[in-house]
C-alpha positions in Angstrom: -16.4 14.5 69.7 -16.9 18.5 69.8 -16.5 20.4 66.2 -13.5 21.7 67.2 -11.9 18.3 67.9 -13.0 17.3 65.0 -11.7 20.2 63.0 -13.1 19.0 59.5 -11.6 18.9 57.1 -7.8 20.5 55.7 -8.3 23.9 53.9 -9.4 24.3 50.6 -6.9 24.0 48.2 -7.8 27.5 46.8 -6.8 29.0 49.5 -3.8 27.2 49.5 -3.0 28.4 46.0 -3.4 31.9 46.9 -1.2 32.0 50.4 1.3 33.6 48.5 -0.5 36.1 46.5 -2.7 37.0 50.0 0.7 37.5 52.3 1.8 40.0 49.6 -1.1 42.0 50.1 -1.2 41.7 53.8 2.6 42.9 53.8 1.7 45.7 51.6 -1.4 47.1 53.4 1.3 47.6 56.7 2.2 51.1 55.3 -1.2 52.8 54.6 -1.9 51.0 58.3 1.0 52.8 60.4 -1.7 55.8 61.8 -4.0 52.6 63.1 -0.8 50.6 64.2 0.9 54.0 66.0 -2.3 53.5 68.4 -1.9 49.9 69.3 -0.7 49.6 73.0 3.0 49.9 74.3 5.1 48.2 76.4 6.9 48.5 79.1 10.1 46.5 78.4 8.5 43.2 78.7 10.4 40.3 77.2 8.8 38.0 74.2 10.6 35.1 73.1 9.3 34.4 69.5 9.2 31.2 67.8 8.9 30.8 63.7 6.8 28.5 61.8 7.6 25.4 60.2 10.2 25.3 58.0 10.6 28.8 58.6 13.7 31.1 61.1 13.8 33.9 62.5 13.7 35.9 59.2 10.0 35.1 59.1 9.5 37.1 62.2 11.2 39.9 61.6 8.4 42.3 60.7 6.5 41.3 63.4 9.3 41.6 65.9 10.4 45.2 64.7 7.3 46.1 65.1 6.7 45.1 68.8 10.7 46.9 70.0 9.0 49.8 68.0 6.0 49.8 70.7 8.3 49.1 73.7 8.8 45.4 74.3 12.3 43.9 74.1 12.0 40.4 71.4 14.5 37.6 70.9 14.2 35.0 68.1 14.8 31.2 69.0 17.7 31.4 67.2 18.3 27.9 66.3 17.7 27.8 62.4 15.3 26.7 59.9 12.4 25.0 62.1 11.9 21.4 61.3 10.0 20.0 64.1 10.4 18.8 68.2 12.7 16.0 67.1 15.4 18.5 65.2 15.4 20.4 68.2 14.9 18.6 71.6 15.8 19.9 74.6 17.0 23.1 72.6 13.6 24.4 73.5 14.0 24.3 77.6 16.9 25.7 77.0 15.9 28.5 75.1 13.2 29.5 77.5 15.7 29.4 80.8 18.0 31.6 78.7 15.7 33.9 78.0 14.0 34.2 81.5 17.9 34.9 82.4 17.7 37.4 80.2 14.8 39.3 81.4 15.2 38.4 85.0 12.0 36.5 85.5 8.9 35.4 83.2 8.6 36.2 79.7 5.9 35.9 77.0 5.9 33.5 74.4 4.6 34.2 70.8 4.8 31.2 68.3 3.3 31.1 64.9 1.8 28.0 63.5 4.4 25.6 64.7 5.8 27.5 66.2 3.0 27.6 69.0 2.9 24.3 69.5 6.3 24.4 70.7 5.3 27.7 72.9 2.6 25.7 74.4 4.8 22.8 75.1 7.0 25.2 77.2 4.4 27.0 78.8 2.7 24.0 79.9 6.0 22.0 81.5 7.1 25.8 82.7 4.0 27.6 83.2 5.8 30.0 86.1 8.7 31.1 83.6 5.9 32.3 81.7 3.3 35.4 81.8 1.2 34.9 79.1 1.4 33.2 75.4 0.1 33.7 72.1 -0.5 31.6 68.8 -0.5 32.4 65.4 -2.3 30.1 63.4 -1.5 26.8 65.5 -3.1 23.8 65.3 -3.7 23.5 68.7 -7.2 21.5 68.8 -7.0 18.9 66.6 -4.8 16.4 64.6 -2.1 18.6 62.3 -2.8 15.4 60.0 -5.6 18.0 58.3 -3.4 20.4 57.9 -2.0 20.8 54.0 1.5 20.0 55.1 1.3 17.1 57.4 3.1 15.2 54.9 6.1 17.1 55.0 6.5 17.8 57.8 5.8 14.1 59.0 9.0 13.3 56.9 11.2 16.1 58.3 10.2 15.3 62.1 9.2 11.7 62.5 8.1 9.8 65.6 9.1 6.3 64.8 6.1 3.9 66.6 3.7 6.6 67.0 0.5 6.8 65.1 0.0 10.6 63.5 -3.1 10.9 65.2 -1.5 10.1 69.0 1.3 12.3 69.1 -0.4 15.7 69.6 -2.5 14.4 72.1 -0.6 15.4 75.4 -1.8 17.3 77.7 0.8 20.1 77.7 -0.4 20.8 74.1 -4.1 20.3 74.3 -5.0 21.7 77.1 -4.1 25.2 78.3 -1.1 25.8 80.4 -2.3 26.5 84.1 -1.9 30.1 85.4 -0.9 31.6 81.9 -3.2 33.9 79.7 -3.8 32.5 76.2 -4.4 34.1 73.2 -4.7 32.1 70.0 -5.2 34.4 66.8 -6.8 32.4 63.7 -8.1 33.1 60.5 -11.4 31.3 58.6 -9.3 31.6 55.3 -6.1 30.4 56.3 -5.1 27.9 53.5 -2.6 25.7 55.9 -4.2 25.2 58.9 -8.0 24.6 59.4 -9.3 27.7 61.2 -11.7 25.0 64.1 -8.3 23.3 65.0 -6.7 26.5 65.6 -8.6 27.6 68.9 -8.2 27.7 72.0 -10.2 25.3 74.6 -12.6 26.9 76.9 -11.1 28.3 80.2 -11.1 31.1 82.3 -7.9 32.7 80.9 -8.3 31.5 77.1 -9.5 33.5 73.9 -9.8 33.9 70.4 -9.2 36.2 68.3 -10.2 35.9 64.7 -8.8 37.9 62.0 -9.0 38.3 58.2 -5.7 36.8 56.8 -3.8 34.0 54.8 -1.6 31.7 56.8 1.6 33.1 55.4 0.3 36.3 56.0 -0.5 36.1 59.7 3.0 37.5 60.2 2.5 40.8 57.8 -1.1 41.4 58.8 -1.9 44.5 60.4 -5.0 43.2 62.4 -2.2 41.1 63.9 -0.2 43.3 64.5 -2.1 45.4 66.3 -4.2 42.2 68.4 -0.5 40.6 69.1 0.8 44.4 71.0 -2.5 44.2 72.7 -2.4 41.0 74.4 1.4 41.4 75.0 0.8 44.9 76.8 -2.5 43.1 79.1 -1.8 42.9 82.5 -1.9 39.1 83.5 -3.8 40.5 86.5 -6.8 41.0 86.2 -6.8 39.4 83.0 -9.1 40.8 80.5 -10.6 39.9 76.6 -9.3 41.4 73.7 -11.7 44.2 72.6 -10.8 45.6 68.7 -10.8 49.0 68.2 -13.9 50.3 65.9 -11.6 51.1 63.0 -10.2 47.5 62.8 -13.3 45.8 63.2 -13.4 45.1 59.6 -10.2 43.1 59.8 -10.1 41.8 62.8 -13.1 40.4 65.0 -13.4 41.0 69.4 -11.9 38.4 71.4 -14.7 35.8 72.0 -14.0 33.1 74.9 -13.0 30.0 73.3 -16.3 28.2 74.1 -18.1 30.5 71.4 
């Protein structure tokens, strides 16, 4: 089994302590980033369906999603509360994704953090023609969420009765990339939830990663994210190409790398 199956480990609990304390500073460092942020690329009315964490709504993504109708693309929350997991909302998902590509009139983009883009990937792979590309924020999408530091919560809010933790993340349409779409996942080394390994994406031709310097919590006040998220959102899906960060973001946030690095 590869490293990245593997994932080690769950975070240190360290870094789990200081989540909170990190995402403040993350959120606060957005205003002396605005001249760096105005330069991140612009849409063109493209439609992105976001999806919040666990245990989180849409308030979680608010920042984030003001940011990106600021630069030109058109956002929508899921709109269906507090996120508790695949059993609490079902088919809720499907129908979420059909609305929105009524909305737009054709494909959309999908942006889910942590949970959040495991539920993204789940649409994009049983959908992957209502979709134009998808990006993931801190998702455990290579290995068991049983390392994360909340498995036990969340295995009480969304149980699978007669399925074994370490089974029911193995289906295809969440471990391997969705056929035809671009995918972005953006990690971070410190995140204190989700091991960093377990949050890449598998090798392919239209798969990356993206690392950045940030807490889990964080990931959607960070402007590194900020700017990486408008950039992959804006990329053509044709010809596809690799994130590249600009020189004065560097120090927060690293090049896209394929996922087999």
């Amino acid at each position: 089994m590869s490293e990245r199956e593997q994932g080690g480990g769950p975070p240190a609990l360290l870094l789990g302590a200081l989540e909170p304390f990190r995402a403040a500073g993350e959120f606060a460092s957005l205003l002396p980033s605005a001249p760096i942020l105005a330069t991140a690329p612009r849409g063109d009315g493209q439609h992105v369906l976001v999806l919040p964490g666990f245990m989180a709504t849409d308030a979680s993504t608010v920042p984030l999603r003001r940011f990106l109708d600021a630069r030109g693309f058109r956002t929508s929350g899921w709109a269906l509360g507090r996120n508790l997991g695949f059993a609490a909302v079902g088919h809720q998902l499907r129908d979420l994704l059909a609305r929105a590509n009524d909305r737009a009139g054709g494909p959309v983009s999908l942006l889910g953090w942590s949970l959040g883009g495991l539920m993204a990937r789940r649409l994009a792979g049983h959908a992957p023609k209502a979709v134009t590309r998808l990006v993931t924020l801190g998702s455990p999408l290579g290995g068991t969420p049983t390392r994360t530091t909340v498995w036990r919560v969340y295995d009480r809010a969304d149980p699978e009765p007669g399925r074994e933790p370490e089974t029911r993340y193995s289906e295809a349409d969440l471990r391997r990339p969705p056929e035809g779409v671009p995918c972005s996942a953006i990690y971070s080394r410190t995140d204190g939830i989700v091991p960093w390994r377990i949050a890449r994406e598998a090798p392919g031709p239209l798969t990356e990663n993206i690392e950045v310097r940030a807490s889990h919590i964080g990931l959607g006040v960070n402007p590194g994210v900020f700017y990486a998220v408008a950039d992959r959102l804006a990329q053509p899906p044709s010809p596809w190409q690799r994130f590249r960060a600009p020189l004065l973001l560097r120090p927060v946030i690293d090049h896209g790398r394929p996922a087999d690095e």
